[in-house]
C-alpha positions as CSV (number, residue, x, y, z in Angstrom):
1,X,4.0,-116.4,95.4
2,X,0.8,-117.1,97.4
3,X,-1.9,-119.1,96.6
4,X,-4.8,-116.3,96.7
5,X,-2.0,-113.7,94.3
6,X,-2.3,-116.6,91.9
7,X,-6.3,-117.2,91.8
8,X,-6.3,-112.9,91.8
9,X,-4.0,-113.0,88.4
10,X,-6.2,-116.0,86.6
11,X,-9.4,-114.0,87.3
12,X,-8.2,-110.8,86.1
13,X,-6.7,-112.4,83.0
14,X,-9.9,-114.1,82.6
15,X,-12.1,-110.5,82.6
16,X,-9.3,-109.5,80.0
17,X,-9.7,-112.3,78.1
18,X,-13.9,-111.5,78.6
19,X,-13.7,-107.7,77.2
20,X,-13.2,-106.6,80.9
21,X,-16.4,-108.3,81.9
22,X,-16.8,-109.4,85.4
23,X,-19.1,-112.1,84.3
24,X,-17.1,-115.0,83.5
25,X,-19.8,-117.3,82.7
26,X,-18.8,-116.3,79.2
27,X,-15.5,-116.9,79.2
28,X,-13.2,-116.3,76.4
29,X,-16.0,-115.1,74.5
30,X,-14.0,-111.6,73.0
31,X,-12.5,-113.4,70.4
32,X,-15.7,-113.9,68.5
33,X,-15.7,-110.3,67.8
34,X,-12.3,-110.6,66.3
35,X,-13.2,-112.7,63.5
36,X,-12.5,-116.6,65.4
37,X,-14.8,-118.7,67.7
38,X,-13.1,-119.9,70.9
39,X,-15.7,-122.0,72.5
40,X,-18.8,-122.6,73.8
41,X,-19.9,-120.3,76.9
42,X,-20.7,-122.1,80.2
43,X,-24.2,-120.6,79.3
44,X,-24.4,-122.3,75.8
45,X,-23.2,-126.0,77.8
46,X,-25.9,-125.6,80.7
47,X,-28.9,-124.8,77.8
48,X,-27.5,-127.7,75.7
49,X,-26.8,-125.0,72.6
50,X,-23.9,-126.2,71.8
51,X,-22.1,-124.8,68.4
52,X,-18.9,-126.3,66.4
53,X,-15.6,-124.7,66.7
54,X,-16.8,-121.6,64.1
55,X,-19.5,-120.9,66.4
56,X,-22.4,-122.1,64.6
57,X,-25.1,-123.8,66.6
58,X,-26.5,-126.8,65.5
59,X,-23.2,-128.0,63.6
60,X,-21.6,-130.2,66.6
61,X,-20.9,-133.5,65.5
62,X,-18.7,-135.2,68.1
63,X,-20.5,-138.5,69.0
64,X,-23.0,-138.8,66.4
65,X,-24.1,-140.4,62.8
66,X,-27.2,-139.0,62.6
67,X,-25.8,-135.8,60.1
68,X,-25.2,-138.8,57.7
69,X,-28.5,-138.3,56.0
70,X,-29.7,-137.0,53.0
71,X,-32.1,-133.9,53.7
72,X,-33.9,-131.6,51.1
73,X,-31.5,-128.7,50.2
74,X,-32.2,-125.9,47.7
75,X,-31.7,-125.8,43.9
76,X,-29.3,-122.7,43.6
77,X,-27.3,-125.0,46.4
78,X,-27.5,-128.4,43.7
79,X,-26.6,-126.2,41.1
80,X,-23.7,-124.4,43.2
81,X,-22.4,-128.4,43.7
82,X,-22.5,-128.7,39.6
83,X,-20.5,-125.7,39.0
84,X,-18.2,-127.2,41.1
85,X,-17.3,-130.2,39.5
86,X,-17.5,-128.8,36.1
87,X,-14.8,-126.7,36.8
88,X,-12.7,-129.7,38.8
89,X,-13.1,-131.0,35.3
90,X,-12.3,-128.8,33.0
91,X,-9.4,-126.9,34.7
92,X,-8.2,-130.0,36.8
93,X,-8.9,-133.0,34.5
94,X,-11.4,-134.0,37.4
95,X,-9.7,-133.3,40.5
96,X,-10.3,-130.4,42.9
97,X,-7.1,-128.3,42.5
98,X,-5.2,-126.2,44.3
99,X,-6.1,-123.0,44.2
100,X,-7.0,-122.3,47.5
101,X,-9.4,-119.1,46.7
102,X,-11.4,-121.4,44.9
103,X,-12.0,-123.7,47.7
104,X,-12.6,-120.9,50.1
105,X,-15.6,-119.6,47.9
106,X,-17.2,-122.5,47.1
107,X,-17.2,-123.7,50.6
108,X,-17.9,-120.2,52.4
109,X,-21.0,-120.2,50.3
110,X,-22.0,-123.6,51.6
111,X,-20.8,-122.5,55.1
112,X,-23.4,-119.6,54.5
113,X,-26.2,-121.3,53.5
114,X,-26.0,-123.8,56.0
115,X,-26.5,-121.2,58.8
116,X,-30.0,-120.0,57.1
117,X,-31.3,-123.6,57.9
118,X,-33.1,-125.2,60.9
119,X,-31.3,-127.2,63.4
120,X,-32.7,-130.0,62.7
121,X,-31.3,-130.2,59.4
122,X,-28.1,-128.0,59.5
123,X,-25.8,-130.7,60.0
124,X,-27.0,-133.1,57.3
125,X,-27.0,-130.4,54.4
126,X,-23.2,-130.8,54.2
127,X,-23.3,-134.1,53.8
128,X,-26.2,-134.4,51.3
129,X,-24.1,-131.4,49.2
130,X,-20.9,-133.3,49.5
131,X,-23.0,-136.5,48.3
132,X,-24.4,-134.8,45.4
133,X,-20.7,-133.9,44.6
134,X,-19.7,-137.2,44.7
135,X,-22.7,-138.4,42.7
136,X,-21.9,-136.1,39.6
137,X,-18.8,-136.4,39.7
138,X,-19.1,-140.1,39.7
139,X,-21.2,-139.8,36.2
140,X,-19.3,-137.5,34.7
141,X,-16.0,-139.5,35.2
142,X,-17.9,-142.0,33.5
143,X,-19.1,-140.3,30.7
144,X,-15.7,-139.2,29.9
145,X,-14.4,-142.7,30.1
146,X,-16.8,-143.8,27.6
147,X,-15.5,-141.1,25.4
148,X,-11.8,-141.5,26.1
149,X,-11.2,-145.2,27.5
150,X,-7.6,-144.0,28.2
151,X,-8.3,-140.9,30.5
152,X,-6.9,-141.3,34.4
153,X,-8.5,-138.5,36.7
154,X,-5.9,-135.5,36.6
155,X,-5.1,-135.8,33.2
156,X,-6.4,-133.2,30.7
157,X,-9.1,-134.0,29.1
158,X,-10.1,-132.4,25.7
159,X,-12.9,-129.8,25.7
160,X,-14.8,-130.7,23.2
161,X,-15.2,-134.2,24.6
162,X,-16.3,-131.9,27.8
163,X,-18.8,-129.8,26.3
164,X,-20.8,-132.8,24.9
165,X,-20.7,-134.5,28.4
166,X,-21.9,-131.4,30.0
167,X,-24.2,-129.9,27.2
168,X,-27.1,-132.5,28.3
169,X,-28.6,-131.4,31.2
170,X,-29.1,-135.1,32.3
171,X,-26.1,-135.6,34.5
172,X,-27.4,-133.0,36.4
173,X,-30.8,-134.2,37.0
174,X,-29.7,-138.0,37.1
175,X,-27.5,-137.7,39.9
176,X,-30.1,-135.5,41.8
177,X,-32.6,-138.3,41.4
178,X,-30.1,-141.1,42.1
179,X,-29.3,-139.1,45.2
180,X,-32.7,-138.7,47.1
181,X,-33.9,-142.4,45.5
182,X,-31.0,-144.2,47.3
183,X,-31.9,-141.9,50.5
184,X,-35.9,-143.0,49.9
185,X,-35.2,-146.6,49.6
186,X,-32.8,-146.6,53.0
187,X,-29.3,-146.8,51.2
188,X,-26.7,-146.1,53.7
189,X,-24.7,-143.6,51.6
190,X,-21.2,-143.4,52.6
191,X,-17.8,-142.3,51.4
């Protein structure tokens, strides 16, 4: 096979692989019609757009800590996080489970609202959620110990020791404050 036959082939698969485009600055880009993100375009690199591998701009964290930040994020979101780990409790004795269709949800809402944000925070809001979720779930593991010294996360935990821990609305709130305070006063928050 000759050289030039070869170079023909890879272009033509190339258009194929482009919807039939000639243009191949925007390579490979078909597949985001089908549901999946296959990269960034050549056009996206040159204008320093660069999106994550679901092809959401603004999400791209290779080489960076500055998404490790706590940023404002909105109150159905906070509340959205508290849901969460009320159910981890109650169905999963405090861990997350394994139903996968619950995962999907909760995330794909998060995955949602994080594409309605600005750049400049879009990368941080999953880690300020993910903080909050950690926060709670922090007190609420806590509150249960007081109520039942012998309780190890996973194990059942009775519901009526449940619906007095959540009944007060003060977890909640307390680990929202805890959260931005230790962001206010410079805390490095990690996992």
């Amino acid at each position: 096979m000759r050289i030039g036959n070869s170079s023909q082939r890879i272009w033509q698969l190339f258009s194929r692989m482009n919807g039939g485009k000639a243009n191949t600055s925007k390579l490979f880009n078909s597949g985001a019609s089908k549901g999946y993100y296959s990269g960034n375009t050549i056009d996206d690199l040159r204008s320093g757009h660069f999106k994550n591998s679901y092809g959401v701009e603004g999400m791209e964290i290779t080489g960076g800590t500055d998404w490790k930040r706590i940023v404002n994020v909105s109150d159905e979101m906070k509340q959205h996080v508290y849901e969460d780990v009320k159910k981890e409790f109650y169905k999963y004795g405090g861990m997350s489970g394994d139903n996968t269709a619950e995962t999907d949800a909760y995330y794909d809402k998060i995955h949602s609202y994080v594409k309605t944000l600005d750049l400049s925070t879009r990368r941080a809001a999953p880690w300020t959620l993910n903080q909050l979720h950690l926060e709670i779930a922090e007190r609420v593991t806590q509150a249960v110990k007081e109520k039942d010294p012998a309780w190890t996360a996973g194990k059942p935990i009775s519901r009526e020791i449940l619906d007095e821990v959540f009944a007060d609305d003060t977890i909640y709130q307390d680990s929202v404050n805890a959260l931005y305070s230790k962001s206010s006063k410079g805390v490095d928050i990690q996992i």
